[in-house]
DRENDO-1510 file (C-alpha; in Angstrom, 1 decimal, always signed):
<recs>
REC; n; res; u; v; w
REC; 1; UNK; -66.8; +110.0; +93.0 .
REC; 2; UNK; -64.2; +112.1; +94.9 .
REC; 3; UNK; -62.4; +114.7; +92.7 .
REC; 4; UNK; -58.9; +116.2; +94.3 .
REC; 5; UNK; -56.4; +119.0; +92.6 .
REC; 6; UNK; -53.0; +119.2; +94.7 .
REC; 7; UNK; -49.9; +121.1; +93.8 .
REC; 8; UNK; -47.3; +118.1; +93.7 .
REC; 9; UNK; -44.5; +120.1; +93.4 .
REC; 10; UNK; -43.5; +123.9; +92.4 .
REC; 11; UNK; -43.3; +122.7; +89.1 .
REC; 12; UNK; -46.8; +120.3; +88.6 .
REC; 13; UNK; -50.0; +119.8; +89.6 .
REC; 14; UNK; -51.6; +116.6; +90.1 .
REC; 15; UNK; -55.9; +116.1; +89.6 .
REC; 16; UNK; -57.1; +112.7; +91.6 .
REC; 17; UNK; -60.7; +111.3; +90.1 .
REC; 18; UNK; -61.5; +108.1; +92.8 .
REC; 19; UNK; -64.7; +106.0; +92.8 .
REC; 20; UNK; -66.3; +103.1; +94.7 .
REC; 21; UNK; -67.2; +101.8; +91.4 .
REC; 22; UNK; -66.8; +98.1; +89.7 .
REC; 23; UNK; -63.4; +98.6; +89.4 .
REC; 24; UNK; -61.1; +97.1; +86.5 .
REC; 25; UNK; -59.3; +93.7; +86.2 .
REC; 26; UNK; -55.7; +93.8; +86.9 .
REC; 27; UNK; -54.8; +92.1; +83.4 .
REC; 28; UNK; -56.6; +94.4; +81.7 .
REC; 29; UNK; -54.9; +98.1; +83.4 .
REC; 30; UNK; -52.3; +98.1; +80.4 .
REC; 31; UNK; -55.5; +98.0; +77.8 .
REC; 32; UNK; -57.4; +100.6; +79.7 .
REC; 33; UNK; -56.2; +103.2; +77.0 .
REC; 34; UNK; -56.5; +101.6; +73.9 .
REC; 35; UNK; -58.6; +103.1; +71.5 .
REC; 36; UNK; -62.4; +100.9; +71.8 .
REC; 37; UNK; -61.4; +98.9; +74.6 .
REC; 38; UNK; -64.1; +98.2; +77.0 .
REC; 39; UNK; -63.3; +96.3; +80.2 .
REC; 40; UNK; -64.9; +93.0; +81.0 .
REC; 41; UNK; -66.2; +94.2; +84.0 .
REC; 42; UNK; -68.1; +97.1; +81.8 .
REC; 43; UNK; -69.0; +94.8; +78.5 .
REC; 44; UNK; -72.0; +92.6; +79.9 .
REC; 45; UNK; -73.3; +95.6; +82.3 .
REC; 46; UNK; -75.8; +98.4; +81.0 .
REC; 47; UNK; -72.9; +101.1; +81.3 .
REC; 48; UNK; -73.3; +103.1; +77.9 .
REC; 49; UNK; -69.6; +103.9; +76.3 .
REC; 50; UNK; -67.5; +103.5; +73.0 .
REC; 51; UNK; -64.4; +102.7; +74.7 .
REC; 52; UNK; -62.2; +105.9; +73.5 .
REC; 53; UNK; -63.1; +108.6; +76.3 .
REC; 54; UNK; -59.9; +107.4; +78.2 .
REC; 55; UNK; -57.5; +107.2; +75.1 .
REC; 56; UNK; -58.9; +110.7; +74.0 .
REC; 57; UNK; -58.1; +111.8; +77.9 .
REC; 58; UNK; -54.5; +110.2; +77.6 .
REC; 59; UNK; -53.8; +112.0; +74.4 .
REC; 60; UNK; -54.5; +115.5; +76.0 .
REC; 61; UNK; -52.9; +114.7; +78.6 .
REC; 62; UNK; -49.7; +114.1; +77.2 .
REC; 63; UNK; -49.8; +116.8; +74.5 .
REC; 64; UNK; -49.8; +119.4; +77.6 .
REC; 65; UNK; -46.4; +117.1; +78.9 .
REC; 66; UNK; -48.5; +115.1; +81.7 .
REC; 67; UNK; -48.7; +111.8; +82.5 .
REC; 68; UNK; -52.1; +109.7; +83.4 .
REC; 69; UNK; -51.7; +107.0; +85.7 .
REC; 70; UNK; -54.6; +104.4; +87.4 .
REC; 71; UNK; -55.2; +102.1; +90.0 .
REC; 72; UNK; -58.1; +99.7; +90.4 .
REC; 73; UNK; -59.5; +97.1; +92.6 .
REC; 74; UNK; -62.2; +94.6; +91.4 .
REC; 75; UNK; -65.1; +95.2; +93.5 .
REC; 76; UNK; -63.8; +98.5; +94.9 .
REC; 77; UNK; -62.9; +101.3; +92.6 .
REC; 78; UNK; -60.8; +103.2; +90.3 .
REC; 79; UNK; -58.4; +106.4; +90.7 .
REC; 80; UNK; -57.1; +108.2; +88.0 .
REC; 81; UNK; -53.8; +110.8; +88.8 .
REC; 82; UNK; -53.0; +113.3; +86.1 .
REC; 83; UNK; -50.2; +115.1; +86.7 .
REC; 84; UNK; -49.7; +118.5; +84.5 .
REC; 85; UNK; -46.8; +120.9; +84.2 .
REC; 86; UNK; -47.7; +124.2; +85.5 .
REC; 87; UNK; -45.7; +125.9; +83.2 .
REC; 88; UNK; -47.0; +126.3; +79.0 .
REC; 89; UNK; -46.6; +122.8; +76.9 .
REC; 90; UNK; -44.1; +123.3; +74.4 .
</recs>
């Protein structure tokens, strides 16, 4: 797993999370952060998880006015870009 923090602009920062991992189906990106949802490519595998880590990361996210964003590739990994204001949330 990589981990990157960049200053995207003057007014946001932007954190990176990439991994060579199993990666996520396409059709199932828009589900990704929907309370309990486990991917297919996670329900028959021994990976542990309840399915809300990512829609408890999304709601934090966007209660400090940032956006969460992923791409995946079966087979090849996942990245994950938050993007944060670097000024206080309202």
């Amino acid at each position: 797993m990589v981990v990157e923090i960049e200053h995207g602009d003057a007014e946001r920062v932007r954190l990176c999370v990439r991994d060579t991992g199993i990666g996520i189906p396409s059709e199932e990106l828009e589900l990704l952060f929907t309370r309990f949802f486990r991917s297919s490519t996670v329900r028959d595998s021994s990976i542990p998880g309840s399915g809300l880590g990512l829609a408890i990361v999304q709601g934090v996210v966007q209660r400090h006015d940032g956006t969460i964003e992923v791409e995946s590739e079966v087979g090849k990994g996942t990245t994950f870009v938050v993007t944060l204001p670097l000024a206080p949330a309202r």
